[in-house]
C-alpha positions, 0 to 999 in steps of 0.5 A: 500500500503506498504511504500516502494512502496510508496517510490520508486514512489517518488524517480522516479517522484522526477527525473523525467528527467531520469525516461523519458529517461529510459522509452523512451529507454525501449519503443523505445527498444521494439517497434523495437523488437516487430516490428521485431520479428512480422514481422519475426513470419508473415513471417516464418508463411507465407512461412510455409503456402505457402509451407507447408500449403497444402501438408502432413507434413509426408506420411506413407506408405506401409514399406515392398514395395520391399517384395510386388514386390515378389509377381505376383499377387500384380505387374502390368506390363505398358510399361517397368515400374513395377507398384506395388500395395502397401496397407495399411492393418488396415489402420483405427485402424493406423489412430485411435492411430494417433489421440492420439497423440496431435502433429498431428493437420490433418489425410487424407488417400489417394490411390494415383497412375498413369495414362495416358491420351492422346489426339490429339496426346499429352499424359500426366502422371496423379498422380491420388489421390482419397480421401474424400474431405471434409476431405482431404480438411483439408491438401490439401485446392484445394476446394477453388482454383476451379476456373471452375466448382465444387468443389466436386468429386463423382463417375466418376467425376473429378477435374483437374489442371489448366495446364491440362485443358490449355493444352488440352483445356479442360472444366467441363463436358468434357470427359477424357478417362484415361488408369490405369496401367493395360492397361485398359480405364476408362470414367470420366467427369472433374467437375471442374478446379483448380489453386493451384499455383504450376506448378508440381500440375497444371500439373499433379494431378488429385482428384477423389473419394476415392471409385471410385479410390479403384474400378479402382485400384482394392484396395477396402478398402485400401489405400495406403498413410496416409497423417499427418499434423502436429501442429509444423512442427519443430517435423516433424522427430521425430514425423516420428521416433515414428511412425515407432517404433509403427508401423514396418510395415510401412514406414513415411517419414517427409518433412524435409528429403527432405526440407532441405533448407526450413528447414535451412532457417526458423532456422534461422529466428527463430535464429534472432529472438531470437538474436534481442530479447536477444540483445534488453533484454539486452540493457533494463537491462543495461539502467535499472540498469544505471539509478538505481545505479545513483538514489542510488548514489543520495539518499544516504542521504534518504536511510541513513535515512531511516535506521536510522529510522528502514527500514530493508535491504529487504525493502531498497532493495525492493524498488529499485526492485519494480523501476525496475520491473515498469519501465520495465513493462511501458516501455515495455507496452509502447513499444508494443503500439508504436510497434503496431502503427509502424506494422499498418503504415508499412501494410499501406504504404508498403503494403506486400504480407502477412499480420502481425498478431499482437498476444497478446501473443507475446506481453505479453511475451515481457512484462513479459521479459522486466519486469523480466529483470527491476528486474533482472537490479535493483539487483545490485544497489538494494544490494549496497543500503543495504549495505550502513551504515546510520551512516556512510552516515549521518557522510558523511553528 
């Protein structure tokens, strides 16, 4: 063990009082920036997965819409509306360069278009979505929110939303006959009844299978939407951006054009965050370097010595940095444990509606932070004790 470690042990257990007050200030100031900064992440990563956790973060879709309406043979007329029949070509070899790219976490192709379904006098707007659902189940997660019947579709087999089947006092195994944009009927049979807690998607939205809804749509191997997921959300335009620059074909459109509050909002919980963080780090270096310049106050006389004797400026300097990288480093390993203790009564007694996830990562990272900030704080009073002349302290004396 170098001396100077050895040392800079000795002049902090030799004052002991303030070397408790300085740890308890670092550890209480980082317990209340890990309890906070926890609770903040959780929640921001709450309300992502509430709100984005089951829908595409991006949709690509066809991008030459209009030119298609040209086209006699590519446009259904239903009422007075003008149904086009958009297409993805080649929409396997987009979504093999896709998967390249390491900021896209889930890829799901879908043919999605509208419907009719009326009864006892009632009539609704159905968005049909045909997908293959053990892979669309990545993004949209309606397996598990089958609370009636089965969660799988196949054939002409269906799965319906909560309000639908209220509404029209529907069950599984029921028969719904659909009207398609063309004017045509088609027979189905709901398979099962899902609850995804959205009122639009209770409502409306209807999963069929993907080779069923090519066949009655008359797309047989198309689709008509891509549906990407991505691994930071934050990347939602750029990642739209690129993907239209390598395909000009096509159109993608991030949740953040239309998200725009959700997107302030969880800006500025990161923005918190960060000013908690910067705050509490700055208060640490603060306490640090207090406590430091008044140990080299009261060890003139040792320090003097200890040049006298034939300790160079680095290892006189070196010994107040290892105080400060240590006391940084305990306190903060102190503060994350009291940090814990504080998210697990928290969970206990006021028992949120989403749950804290203690990362250890995060926790490292104040650790390091609290400890880059100990050296950083013992700097200073580490470069006055080396400018101190020993002949001049033990004259002093």
């Amino acid at each position: 063990m170098r001396y100077e470690i050895k040392i800079a042990y000795k002049f902090l257990m030799r004052s002991k009082g303030q070397t408790l007050f300085l740890l308890t200030a670092i550890a209480t100031g980082v317990a209340v920036q890990v309890f906070i900064s926890l609770l903040i992440v959780s929640l921001q990563n709450n309300i992502i997965d509430t709100v984005l956790g089951n829908i595409a973060h991006i949709v690509v879709e066809d991008g030459d819409n209009r030119s298609s309406l040209k086209k006699s043979s590519d446009t259904y007329n239903y009422g007075n509306f003008s149904i086009e029949r958009d297409r993805i070509g080649n929409y396997e070899n987009v979504i093999n360069s896709l998967r390249k790219n390491r900021s896209i976490k889930n890829i799901v192709p879908t043919l999605e278009s509208n419907a009719l379904y009326e009864r006892g006098g009632k009539s609704i707007a159905l968005q049909i979505r045909g997908v293959d659902l053990e892979v669309g189940d990545s993004i949209f997660k309606v397996k598990n929110k089958v609370y009636s019947g089965k969660n799988t579709i196949e054939s002409n087999k269906i799965l319906i939303g909560k309000r639908v089947a209220e509404d029209y006092n529907l069950s599984p195994n029921d028969i719904l006959n659909i009207t398609l944009p063309n004017g045509e009927k088609e027979r189905f049979i709901v398979n099962g009844i899902f609850d995804l807690e959205n009122s639009i998607s209770n409502n409306g939205l209807v999963y069929m299978d993907m080779q069923k809804a090519q066949r009655v749509f008359q797309k047989k191997g198309y689709v008509n939407k891509i549906n990407i997921q991505l691994n930071n959300i934050f990347l939602g335009d750029k990642v739209a951006h690129d993907l239209e620059n390598n395909f000009s074909d096509l159109k993608a459109t991030s949740w953040m054009k239309d998200g725009k509050q959700l997107l302030n909002a969880l800006r500025s919980q990161t923005i918190s965050t960060t000013v908690i963080r910067t705050v509490i780090l700055l208060s640490t270096t603060l306490s640090i370097a207090s406590v430091l310049y008044i140990t080299v106050v009261q060890k003139t006389k040792e320090i003097g010595i200890l040049k006298a004797i034939g300790a160079t400026d680095f290892s006189i300097g070196f010994i107040f940095l290892f105080q400060g990288a240590f006391v940084g480093f305990l306190g903060a390993v102190l503060g994350c444990i009291f940090g814990s203790i504080l998210i697990n009564i928290f969970q206990l007694t006021a028992k949120p509606s989403f749950k804290i996830e203690i990362e250890f990562l995060q926790l490292l990272k104040v650790i390091i932070f609290s400890t880059v900030s100990g050296v950083i704080a013992a700097y200073i009073p580490g470069r006055k004790s080396m400018k101190l002349n020993p002949i001049e302290v033990i004259k002093g004396e």
